[in-house]
N, C-alpha and C positions, 0 to 999 in steps of 0.2 A: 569652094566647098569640098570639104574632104567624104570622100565614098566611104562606105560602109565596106570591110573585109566580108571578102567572099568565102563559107566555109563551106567547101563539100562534103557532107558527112555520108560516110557509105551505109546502103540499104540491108540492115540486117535484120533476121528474125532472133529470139532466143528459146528454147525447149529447154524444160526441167523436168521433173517428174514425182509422184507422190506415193511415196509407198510405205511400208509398216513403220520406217524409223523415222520419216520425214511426211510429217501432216498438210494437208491445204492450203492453213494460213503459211507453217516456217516456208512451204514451198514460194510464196507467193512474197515473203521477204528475203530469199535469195535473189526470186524473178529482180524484184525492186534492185536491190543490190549490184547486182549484175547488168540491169540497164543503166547503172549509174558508169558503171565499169567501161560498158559500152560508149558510151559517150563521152567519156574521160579518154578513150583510146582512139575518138574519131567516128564513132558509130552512130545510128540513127535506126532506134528499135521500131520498126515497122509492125510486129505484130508477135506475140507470144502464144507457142505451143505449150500444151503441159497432158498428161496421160498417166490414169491412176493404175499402178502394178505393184505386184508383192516386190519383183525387185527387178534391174535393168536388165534388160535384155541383151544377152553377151552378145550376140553379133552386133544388133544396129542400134543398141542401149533401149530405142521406143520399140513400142511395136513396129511390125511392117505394116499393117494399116494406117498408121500414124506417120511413117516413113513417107508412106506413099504421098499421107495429106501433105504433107511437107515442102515436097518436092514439086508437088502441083501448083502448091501455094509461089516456088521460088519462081518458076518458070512466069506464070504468069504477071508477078510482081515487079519484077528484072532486081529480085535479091543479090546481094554480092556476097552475102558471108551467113553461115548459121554458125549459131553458137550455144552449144551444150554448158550447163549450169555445174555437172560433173567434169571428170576427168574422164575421158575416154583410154578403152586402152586403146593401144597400136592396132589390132586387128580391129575393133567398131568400128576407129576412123578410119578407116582400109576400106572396108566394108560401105559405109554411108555416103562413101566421095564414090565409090562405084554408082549407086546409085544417084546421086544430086552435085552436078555437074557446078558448082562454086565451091568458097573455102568453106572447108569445114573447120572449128576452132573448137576451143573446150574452155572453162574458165580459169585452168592453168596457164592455158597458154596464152588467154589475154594479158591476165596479172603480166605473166612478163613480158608482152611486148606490150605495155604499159610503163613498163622500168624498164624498157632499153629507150623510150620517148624520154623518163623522166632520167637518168644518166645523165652526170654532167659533166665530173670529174669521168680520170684515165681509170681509176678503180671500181666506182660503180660501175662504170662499162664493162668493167672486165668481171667482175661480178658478175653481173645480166649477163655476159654471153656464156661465160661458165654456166649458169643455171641451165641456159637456153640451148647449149651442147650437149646438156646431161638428158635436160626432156625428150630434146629429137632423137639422138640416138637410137632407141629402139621403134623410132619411126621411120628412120631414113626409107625402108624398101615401098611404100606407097605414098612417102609424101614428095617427095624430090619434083615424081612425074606429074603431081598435079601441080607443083610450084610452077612448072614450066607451062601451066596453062593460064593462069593469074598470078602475076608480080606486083607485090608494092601490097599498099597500104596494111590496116588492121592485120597485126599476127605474122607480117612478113619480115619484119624489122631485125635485123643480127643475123646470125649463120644464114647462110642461104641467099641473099637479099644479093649479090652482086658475084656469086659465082656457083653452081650448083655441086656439093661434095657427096657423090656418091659413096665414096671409098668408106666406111666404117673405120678402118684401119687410121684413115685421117683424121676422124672426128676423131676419136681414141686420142690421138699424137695432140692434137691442140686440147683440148680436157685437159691432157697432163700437164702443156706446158702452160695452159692458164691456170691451174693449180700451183705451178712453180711460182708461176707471175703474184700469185694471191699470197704465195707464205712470205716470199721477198717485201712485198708494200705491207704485211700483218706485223713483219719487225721494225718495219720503221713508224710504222704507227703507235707501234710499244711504246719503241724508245720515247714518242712524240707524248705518249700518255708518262709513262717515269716521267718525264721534264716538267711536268710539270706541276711537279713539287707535291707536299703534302697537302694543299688545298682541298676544302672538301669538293666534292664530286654531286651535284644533284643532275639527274636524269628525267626527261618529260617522255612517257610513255603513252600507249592509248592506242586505241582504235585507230582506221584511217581517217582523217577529216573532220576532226572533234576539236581542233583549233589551239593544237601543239601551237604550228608556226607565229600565230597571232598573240599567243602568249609567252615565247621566245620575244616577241619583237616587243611587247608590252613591257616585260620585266627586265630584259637586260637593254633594250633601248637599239635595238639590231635592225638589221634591215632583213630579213628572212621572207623568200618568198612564200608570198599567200595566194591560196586561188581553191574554189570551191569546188574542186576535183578532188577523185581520190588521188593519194599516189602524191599529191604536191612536194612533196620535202623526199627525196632519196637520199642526199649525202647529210649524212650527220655533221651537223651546227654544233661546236664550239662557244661558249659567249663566257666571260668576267662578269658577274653580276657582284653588285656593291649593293647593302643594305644597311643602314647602317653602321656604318664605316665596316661591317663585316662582308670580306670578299669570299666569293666559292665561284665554282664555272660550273654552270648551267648547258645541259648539251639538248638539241631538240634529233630524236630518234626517226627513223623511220617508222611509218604507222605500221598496225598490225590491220589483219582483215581475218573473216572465216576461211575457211578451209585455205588457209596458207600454203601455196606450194613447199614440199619439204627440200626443193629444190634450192630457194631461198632463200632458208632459215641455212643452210649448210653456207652456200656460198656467201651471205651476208655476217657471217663471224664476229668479223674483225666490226663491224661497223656495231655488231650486237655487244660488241667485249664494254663499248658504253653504257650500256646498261648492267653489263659483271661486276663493273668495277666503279660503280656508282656509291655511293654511301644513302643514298637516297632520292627516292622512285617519287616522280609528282603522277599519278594516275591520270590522265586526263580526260574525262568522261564528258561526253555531246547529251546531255542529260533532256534536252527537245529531241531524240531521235525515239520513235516509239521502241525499237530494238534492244535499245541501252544498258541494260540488262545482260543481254547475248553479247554483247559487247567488250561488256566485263567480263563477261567469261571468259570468251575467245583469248584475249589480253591475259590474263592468269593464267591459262592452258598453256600459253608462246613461253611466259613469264617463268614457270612449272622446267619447260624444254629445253630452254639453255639456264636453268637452276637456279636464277633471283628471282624467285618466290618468296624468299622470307626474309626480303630487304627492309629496311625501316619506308614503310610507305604513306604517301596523305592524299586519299581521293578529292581530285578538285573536281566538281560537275560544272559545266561550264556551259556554255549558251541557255542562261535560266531568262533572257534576252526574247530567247524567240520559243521557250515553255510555253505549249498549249494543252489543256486538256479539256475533253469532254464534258459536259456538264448535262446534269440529267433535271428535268422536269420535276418537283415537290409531288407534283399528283400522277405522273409515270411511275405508275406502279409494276409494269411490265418489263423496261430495260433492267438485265443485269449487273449491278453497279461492279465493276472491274479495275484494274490498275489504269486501265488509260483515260480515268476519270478521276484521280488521286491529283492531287493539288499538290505543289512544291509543299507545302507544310506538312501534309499529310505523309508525302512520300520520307518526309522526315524522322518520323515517327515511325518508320519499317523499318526492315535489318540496316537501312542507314545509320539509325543511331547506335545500332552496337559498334560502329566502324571504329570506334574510340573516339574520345574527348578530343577534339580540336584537329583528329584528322579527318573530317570531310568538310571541304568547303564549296561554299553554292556562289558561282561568281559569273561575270560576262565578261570573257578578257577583251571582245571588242569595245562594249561599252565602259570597260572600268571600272563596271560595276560588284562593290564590293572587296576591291579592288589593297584597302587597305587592312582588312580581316586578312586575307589570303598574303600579303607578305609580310607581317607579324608574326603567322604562323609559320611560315617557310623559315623567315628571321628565328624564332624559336627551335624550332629543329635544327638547323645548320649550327648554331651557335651549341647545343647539347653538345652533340658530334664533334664540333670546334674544343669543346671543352675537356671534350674524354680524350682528346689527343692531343692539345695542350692543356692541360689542367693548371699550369701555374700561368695565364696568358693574363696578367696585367686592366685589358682592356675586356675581359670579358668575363674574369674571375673577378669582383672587387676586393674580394678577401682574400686574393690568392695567401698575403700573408700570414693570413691565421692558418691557413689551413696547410703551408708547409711546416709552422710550426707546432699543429696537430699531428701532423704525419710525423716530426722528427719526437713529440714524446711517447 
């Protein structure tokens, strides 16, 4: 009889906070988010702080009241880690480890020691610790001494993790020459994109965890790994997808998330030049997440930053599979009827349908469902694209020959 895997997951709390730009509920779907985060990186949310303020508190981001509860809370609990739903600065985090004797973390610096777990390849690694040089840096003078009190897990992962660099001067030197490291693998990935040829180019974009991978592996027939974590897919997937007899490569992207480290989006470039040089963006929307919405956003905002925003794009909403919504009572007259009580038909019928004719599709790429609406229309698109750049192509023009000989009178 084979044993069950033993997972230790460390004991963490998380604190966020609610103030004029950020409401109770968004507060309370970061919280969510972030104990997704949490446990995707190892973690096990024991209990959530949260404390309403006009705006963070520059020393210790909460109050000191709330500090104190905190800290009472860790001692007694045998916590190992807090973690902040913002970014701290250098001085807060300075400041909080004085007072609360385990790691303090932020939800930057989960994000990336999330992607130094999920690194697979010599370049995403080199990526992640570029990122994770650039973050520490102007924290080396108060984090170094507390590394030296807890080593390892959550947040310890890269720089730091197997020798301690005080020197500034040396973080600086490695920064540059993983920047050298990054322009050298950015040309051979060039050349590796030229190579291959004029084929169109489709991109799958989206959110974290909206079921890119699952629909890489659906349509081009791949093996790409899946797993109900954020963060699952780091290194950008290449596939040939054939549709009728029409070929194009299909690339699955790294997800996006809110407040993306700008650390990131910098260092992840070359891996983003897949989506620059896309001919066309498949949107991939988790249309069961109540957030999905923000979602989109977020995704058009990244989309906006490195400047393919106004790519030829088809929103696919996808896990209509595990779609639930609300449903109110005929004689409740009391509930206020809301968006998280709008029926997939319903929601059809909102700014969805302005998305244009035939680019939003409602599909479950686990179950297949729908399954042959959604590559008709992929077929459709790619073959336009195919056309504007072969226009005399035999196999896809049937008329090619009238229409050279329109062109030639």
């Amino acid at each position: 009889m084979l044993e069950k895997e033993v997972i230790n997951f460390e004991r963490t709390v998380i604190v966020g906070i609610v103030t004029q730009n950020q409401s109770e509920e968004k507060l309370n779907e970061y919280l969510d988010e972030l104990e997704f985060l949490t446990f995707t990186a190892g973690g096990e949310v024991i209990k959530r702080f949260s404390q309403k303020m006009e705006r963070p508190n520059p020393k210790t981001f909460v109050g000191t009241g709330k500090i104190d509860e905190i800290n009472l809370y860790v001692k007694e609990n045998k916590i190992s880690t807090v973690i902040f739903d913002d970014e701290l600065t250098p001085s807060q985090q300075k400041n909080i480890s004085r007072i609360i004797d385990c790691k303090i973390l932020d939800r930057t610096n989960l994000i990336l020691d999330i992607f130094a777990q999920r690194a697979e390849t010599s370049y995403a690694r080199t990526q992640v610790e570029l990122a994770q040089c650039i973050y520490l840096l102007p924290r080396l003078s108060g984090l170094w001494t507390h590394l030296e009190r807890q080593k390892g897990g959550i947040g310890m992962r890269g720089p730091g993790e197997t020798e301690i660099e005080t020197d500034r001067r040396i973080v600086r030197d490695r920064i540059s020459l993983l920047k050298d490291k990054i322009k050298t693998i950015d040309k051979q990935m060039s050349i590796q994109r030229s190579n291959r040829g004029a084929m169109v180019r489709v991109a799958l974009v989206g959110y974290t965890n909206v079921g890119k991978s699952t629909l890489m592996n659906a349509v081009g027939k791949s093996d790409v790994f899946v797993e109900n974590k954020l963060f699952a897919t780091l290194d950008t997937t290449v596939r040939k997808v054939v549709i009728k007899n029409l070929p194009f490569l299909l690339s699955d992207t790294v997800g996006f998330i809110r407040k993306l480290p700008t650390q990131l989006v910098d260092s992840f470039k070359s891996t983003l030049d897949e989506v620059r040089e896309a001919d066309l963006l498949l949107h991939v929307v988790d249309i069961s997440h109540p957030d999905f919405e923000d979602h989109i956003e977020s995704v058009n905002k990244t989309l906006l930053e490195i400047k393919s925003n106004d790519k030829p794009t088809i929103m696919v909403f996808n896990k209509i599979d595990a779609y639930k919504h609300l449903t109110i009572d005929e004689d409740d007259l009391i509930t206020e009827r809301t968006r998280k009580h709008y029926s997939l038909d319903e929601w059809k019928q909102t700014w969805m349908s302005d998305v244009g004719e035939g680019n939003a599709l409602f599909i479950s790429a686990r179950n297949k469902e729908n399954f042959e609406e959604f590559r008709e229309t992929v077929y459709e698109a790619v073959r336009q694209i195919h056309i504007t750049r072969f226009p005399y192509n035999k196999f896809l023009y049937p008329d090619y020959k009238d229409a050279i000989e329109k062109e030639e009178e």
